[in-house]
N, C-alpha and C positions, 0 to 999 in steps of 0.2 A: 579154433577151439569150439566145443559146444556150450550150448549155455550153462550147462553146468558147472563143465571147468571155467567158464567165465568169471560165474558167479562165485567158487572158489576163490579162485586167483585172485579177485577184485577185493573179497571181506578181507582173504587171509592178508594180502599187502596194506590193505588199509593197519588190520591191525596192528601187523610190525611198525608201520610208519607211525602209528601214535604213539607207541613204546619208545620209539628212536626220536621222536619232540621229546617225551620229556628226558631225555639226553641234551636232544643238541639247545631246546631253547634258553635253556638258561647260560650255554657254554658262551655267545657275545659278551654278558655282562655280567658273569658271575664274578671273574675276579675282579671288579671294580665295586660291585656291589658287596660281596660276601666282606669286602673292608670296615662296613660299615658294623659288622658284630663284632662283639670281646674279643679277641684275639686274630681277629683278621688281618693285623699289620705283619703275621707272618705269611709268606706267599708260599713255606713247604706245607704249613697247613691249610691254607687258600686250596692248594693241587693237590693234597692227601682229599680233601673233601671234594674234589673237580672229581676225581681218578678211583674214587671209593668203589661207586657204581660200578664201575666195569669189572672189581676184584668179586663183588659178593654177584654177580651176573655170571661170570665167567668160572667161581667154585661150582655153581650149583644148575648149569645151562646141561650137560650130561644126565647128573640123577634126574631132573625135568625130565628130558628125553627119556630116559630108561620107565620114566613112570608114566610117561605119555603112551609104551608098550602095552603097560599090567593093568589103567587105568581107563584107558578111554584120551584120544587125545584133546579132545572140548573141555575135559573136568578139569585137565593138569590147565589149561588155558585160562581157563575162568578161576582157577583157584590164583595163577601167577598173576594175573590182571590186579583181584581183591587185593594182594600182598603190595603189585606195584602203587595200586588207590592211597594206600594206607601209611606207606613211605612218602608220598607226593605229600598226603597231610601234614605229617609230623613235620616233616623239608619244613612247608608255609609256617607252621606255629613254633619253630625255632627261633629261639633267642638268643643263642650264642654258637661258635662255628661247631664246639662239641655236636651238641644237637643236630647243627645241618649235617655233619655226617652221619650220625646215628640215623636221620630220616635219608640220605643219600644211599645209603648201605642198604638197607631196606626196602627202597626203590629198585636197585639192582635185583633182590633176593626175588624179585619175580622174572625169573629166567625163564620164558616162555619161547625163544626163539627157536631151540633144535625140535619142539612143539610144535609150534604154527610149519616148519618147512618141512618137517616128518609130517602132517596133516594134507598140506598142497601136495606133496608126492603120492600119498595114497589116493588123491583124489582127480589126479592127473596123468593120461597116457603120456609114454616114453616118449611120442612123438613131438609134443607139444608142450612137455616137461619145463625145458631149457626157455620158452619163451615165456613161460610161468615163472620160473625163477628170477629171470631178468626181471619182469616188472617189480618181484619184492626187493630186489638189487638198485632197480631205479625208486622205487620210494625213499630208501634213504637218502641217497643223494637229494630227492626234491626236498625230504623233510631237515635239512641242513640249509637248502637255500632257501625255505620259508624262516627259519628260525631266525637267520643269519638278517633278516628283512623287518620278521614282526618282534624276536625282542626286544631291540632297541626302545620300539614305540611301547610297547606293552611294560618293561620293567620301568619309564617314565612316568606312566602311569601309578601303575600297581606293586610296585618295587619283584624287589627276588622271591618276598612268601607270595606277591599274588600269581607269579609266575610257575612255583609251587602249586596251587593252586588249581590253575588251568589246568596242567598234567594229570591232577588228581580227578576231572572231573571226566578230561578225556579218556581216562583207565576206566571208567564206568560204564560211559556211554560204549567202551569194545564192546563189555561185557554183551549188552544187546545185538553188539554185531554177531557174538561168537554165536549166540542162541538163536537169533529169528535169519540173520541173511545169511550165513556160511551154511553150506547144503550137509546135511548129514553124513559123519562120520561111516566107514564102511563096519558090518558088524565085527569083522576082523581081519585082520591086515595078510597079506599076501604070505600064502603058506610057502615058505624058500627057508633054508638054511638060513640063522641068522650069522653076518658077519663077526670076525672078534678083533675087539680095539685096536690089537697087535697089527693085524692087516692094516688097516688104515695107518697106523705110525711105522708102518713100513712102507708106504707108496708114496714113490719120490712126486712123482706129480699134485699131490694133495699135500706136498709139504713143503712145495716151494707155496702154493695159495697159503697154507694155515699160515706162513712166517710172514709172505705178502701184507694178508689182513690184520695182524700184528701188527707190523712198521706201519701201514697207514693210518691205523687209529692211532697208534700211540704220537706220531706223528701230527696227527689232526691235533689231537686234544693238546698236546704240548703249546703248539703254536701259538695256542688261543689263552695262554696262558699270557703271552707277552703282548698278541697284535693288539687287543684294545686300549691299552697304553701306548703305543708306538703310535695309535692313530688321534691319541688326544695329545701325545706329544706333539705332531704333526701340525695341531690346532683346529680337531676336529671333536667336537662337542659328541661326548656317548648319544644325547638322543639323536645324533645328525650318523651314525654309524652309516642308517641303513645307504645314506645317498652314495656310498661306497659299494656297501653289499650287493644292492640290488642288479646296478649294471652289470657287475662283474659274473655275477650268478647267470642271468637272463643271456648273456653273453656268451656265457661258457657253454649254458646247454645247448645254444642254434650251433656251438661250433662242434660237439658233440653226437650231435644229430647228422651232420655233414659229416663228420669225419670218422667214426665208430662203425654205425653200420654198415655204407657201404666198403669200408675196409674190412669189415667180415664179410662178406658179401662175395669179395673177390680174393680172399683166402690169405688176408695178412692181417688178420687179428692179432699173430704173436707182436709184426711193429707196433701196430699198435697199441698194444700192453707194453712191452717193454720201455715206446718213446714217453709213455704218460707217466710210468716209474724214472726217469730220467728229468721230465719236466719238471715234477714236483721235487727232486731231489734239488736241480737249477730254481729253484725258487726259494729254499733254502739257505742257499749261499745269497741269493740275492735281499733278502731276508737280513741274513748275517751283517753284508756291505751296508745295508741302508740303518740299520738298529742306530748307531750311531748318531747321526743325525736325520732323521727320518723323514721322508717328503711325503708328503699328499698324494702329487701323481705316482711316486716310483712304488707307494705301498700297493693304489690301486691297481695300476696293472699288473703289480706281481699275485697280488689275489685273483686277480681275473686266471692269469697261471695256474695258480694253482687252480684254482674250480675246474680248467681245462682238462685237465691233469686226472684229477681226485673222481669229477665224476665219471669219465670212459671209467676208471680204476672198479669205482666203487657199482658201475652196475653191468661190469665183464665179469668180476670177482665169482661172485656167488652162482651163476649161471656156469662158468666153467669148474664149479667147485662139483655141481649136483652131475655135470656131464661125463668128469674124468672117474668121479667116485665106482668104485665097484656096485653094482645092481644091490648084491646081498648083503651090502654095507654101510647102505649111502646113509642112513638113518645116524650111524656111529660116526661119520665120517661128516654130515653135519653138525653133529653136537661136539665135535671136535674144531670145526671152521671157527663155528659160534663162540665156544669158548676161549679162544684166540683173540678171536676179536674182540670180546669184553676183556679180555686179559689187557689189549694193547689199550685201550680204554684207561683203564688204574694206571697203567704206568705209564702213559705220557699224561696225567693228572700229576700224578703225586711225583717223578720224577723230573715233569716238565717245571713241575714249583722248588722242588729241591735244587735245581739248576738254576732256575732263576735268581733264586735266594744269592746261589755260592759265585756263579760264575757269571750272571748277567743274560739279559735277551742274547748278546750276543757269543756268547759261551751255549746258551741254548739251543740256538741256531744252528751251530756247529754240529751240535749232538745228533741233530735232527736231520741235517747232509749227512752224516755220516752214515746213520741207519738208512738212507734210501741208497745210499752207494751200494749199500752190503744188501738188499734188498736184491739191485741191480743185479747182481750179480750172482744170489740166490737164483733168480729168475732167469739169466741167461741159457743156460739150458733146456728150457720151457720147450714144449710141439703144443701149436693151437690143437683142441680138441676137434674130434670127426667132424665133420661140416653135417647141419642139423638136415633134418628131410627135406626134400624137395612141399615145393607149396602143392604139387599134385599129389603128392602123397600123403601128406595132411588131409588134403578136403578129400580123398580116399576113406581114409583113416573114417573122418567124421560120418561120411557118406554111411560108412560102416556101423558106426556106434547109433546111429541114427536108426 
């Protein structure tokens, strides 16, 4: 990459990453904590309030993009940023679950995602695209396994408004990244036909990813609707979470690192996608078996699973999303990924709480195999995408731009 695209790629992933803390840091301890307001001994409104986010993210992650076109995409950034600041607030000085949704909902309404990756695209050769989108693909994942580490300590502290809070402060502090370090916008975007939505919800390959990143968020978020309970049933103290988290994460990504790349590398990306869709699914059922009576060790190593699983998932995703997309699409065809994923967000919130309510963690559990089976299977037909340039033809590339 040259510096420039460096210096893209680095602001714009930071951004997304602090957008996706204030997602995940609250997801460890929200439904222990969120009990502690007016009506929180209900767990469908515990996960309509988990799952909010991802509905009012995922209506309005599109017209974002479309007004990242007409506008400027910095202003649509900076303007979603203020809105998410603004829901982080209200989140903190909520006094009953109403409220935390009303600031949760709001939070979401700053859909800036098909924004920031419609931004890194214009501001990134084709050749070097893909290794750009990876890194904002791996931010998420890292910003799950910080959250997954520091809320615990942090909500002991500071409870759920101060964790509110944090998010609210870290939406401000983007704003400065979007204006002083992200490199300026191009005066206008690349003269090509523009694609139509139609195209994109007709390419089978972008629809096995969009229903992918679906079932894993909804999946994610579901989970965590039960495991922090499962793990003080265990007899593991909410502030003692992270001594779970941390190995299990730290662990996952050394095995990640060994096992990801160089399996793209020598041209078996699709096993590898498909075995990580299959592991997380086997962790679900195992999930299921332990609910029950739940152990210590059997929860941790099945989390350590999953993180195995979730992050190859979570930072193949969107790198093969921007790869397969058509050139004069990709834009629509992001804001389409995006709002899936916030979709899958709401509803493993608010339907991972409805299930708990009706049918138990372990009725839950079940739901949640089932969707990676169908996942599976979604995805079985998958061809890994063109193998990306040669590294001589990168430093080609750059030699050139130079």
């Amino acid at each position: 990459m040259t510096p420039a695209e460096r210096r893209a790629s680095g602001s714009l992933a930071t951004i997304f990453a602090a957008r996706m803390l204030g997602l995940f840091l609250v997801l460890p301890v929200f439904a222990l904590e969120a009990a502690r307001y007016p009506g929180g001994d209900d767990p469908a409104l515990v996960g309509l309030a988990m799952g909010i986010y991802g509905l009012t993210q995922g209506l309005l992650q599109i017209p974002f993009g479309m007004a990242s076109d007409r506008f400027g995409r910095k202003r649509v950034i900076v303007l979603g940023l203020i809105v998410f600041a603004a829901g982080s607030f209200l989140a903190a000085a909520a006094t009953s679950l109403p409220w935390l949704i009303a600031g949760r909902s709001l939070q979401g309404a700053g859909a800036v995602s098909a924004a920031v990756t419609a931004l890194l695209a214009d501001q990134t050769r084709d050749s070097v695209r893909t290794k750009a989108m990876a890194l904002v693909g791996a931010s998420i994942g890292i910003m799950f396994a910080l959250s997954l580490v520091a809320a615990p300590l942090l909500a002991a502290g500071v409870g759920l408004a101060g964790l509110f809070a944090v998010t609210g402060v870290l939406a401000l502090a983007c704003i400065g990244v979007v204006v002083w370090w992200t490199p300026a916008e191009p005066l206008q975007h690349r003269n090509q036909p523009r694609g139509r939505l139609a195209d994109v919800l007709r390419h089978g390959p972008l629809l096995r990813l969009d229903v992918g990143v679906f079932v894993l968020h909804a999946v994610q978020l579901a989970m965590w609707v039960a495991v922090p309970a499962l793990l003080v049933q265990a007899g593991l103290a909410k502030e003692r979470h992270w001594s779970v988290y941390l190995p299990a994460v730290l662990a996952s990504f050394l095995v990640m690192s060994l096992v990801l790349f160089p399996l793209e590398r020598r041209g078996y990306l699709r096993a590898a996608f498909l075995g990580s869709v299959a592991l997380v699914g086997l962790v679900q059922l195992g999930l299921l078996a332990t609910a029950g009576a739940p152990s210590l060790a059997a929860l941790a190593v099945l989390l350590f699973l999953f993180f195995c699983g979730f992050n190859v998932l979570e930072a193949s995703q969107p790198s093969m999303a921007s790869r397969v997309a058509p050139p004069n699409a990709r834009g629509a065809a992001l804001g389409v990924y995006n709002t899936l994923q916030s979709l899958g967000f709401f509803a493993g919130g608010a339907v991972g709480g409805w299930l708990a309510k009706t049918v138990g963690a372990q009725g839950l559990f079940a739901a949640c195999a089932a969707l990676m089976a169908l996942w599976l299977a979604v995805a079985w037909p998958m061809r890994a995408p063109p193998a990306s340039r040669t590294a001589d033809q990168v430093l080609a590339d750059e030699a050139e731009a130079t």
